[in-house]
N, C-alpha and C positions, 0 to 999 in steps of 0.2 A: 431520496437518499438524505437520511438526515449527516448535518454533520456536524459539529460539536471541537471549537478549537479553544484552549487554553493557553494562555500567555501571558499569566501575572507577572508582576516586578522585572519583567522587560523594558528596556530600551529601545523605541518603535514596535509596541508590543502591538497597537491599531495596523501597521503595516506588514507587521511579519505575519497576522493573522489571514489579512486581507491577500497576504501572498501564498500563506497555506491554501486557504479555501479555492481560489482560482484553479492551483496545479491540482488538488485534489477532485475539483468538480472535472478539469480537463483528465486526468489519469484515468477516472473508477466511471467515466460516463455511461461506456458500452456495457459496466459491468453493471449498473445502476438497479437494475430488476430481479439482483441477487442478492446485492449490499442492502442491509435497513440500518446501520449506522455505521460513522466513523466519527473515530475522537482522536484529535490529537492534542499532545501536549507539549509544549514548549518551556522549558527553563534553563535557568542558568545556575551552575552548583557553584561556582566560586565568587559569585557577583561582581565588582569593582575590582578581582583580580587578574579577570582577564584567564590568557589560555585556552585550552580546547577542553572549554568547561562548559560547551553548548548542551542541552538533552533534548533530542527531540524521540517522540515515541508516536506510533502510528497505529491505531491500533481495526480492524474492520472488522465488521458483526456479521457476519449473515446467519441464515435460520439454523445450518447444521455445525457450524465452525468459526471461530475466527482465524484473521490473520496479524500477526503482529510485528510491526518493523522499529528496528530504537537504535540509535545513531548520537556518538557526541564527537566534536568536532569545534573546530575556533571561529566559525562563520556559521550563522544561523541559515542565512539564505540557501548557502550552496549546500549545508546537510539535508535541510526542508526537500532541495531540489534532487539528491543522491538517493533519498530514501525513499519519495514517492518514485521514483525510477524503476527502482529495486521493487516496488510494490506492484506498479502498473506490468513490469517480466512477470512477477511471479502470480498474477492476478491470472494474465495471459495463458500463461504456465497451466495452472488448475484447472483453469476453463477448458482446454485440449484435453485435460486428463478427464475431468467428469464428464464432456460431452464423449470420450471415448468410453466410456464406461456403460454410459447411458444406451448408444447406438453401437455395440460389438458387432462388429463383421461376422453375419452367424455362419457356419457351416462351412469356412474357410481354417486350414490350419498353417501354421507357424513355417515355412520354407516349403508350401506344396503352392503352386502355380499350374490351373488351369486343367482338364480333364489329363485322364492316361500320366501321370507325372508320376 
């Protein structure tokens, strides 16, 4: 899984990084054989004025789709932290919906239980 973090003109931009990549490798691990990139991006829109002028953007590649998560907020850590959360449910989320998709329950219908019903 490649991954790919920006963080120009930040302040602890080597740490904020180094704190993406960890939650990121820990969130997308088990999905790792489906993901072939993510990039995320870190800025700050108002610089030295402070505020919930954080941007973080998430974005994951796989072969048929991506997913994309973007968050702004006044503390970079705790959005970094909110939004792979949000990423790692809904990664979750997909994964139940295509492996259902994949392996349909054949020959079973919708409120019928079991012979003679």
């Amino acid at each position: 899984m490649d991954v790919q973090i920006k963080a120009d003109g930040l302040p602890s931009a080597k740490q904020l990084r180094l704190h993406a990549r960890r939650r990121i490798q820990a969130a997308l691990d088990r999905f790792a054989h489906v993901v072939q990139s993510v990039t995320v991006r870190l800025a700050d829109r108002n610089g030295p004025q402070g505020g919930a002028s954080k941007l973080c953007r998430i974005v994951v590649q796989m072969k048929s789709r991506s997913v994309v998560m973007e968050g702004i907020g006044a503390d970079m850590l705790r959005l970094i932290d909110h939004l792979i959360g949000r990423l790692q449910d809904r990664m979750a989320s997909d994964a139940g919906k295509l492996l259902a998709s994949e392996f349909p329950l054949h020959g079973r219908s919708k409120g019928v239980s079991g012979p003679g019903v």
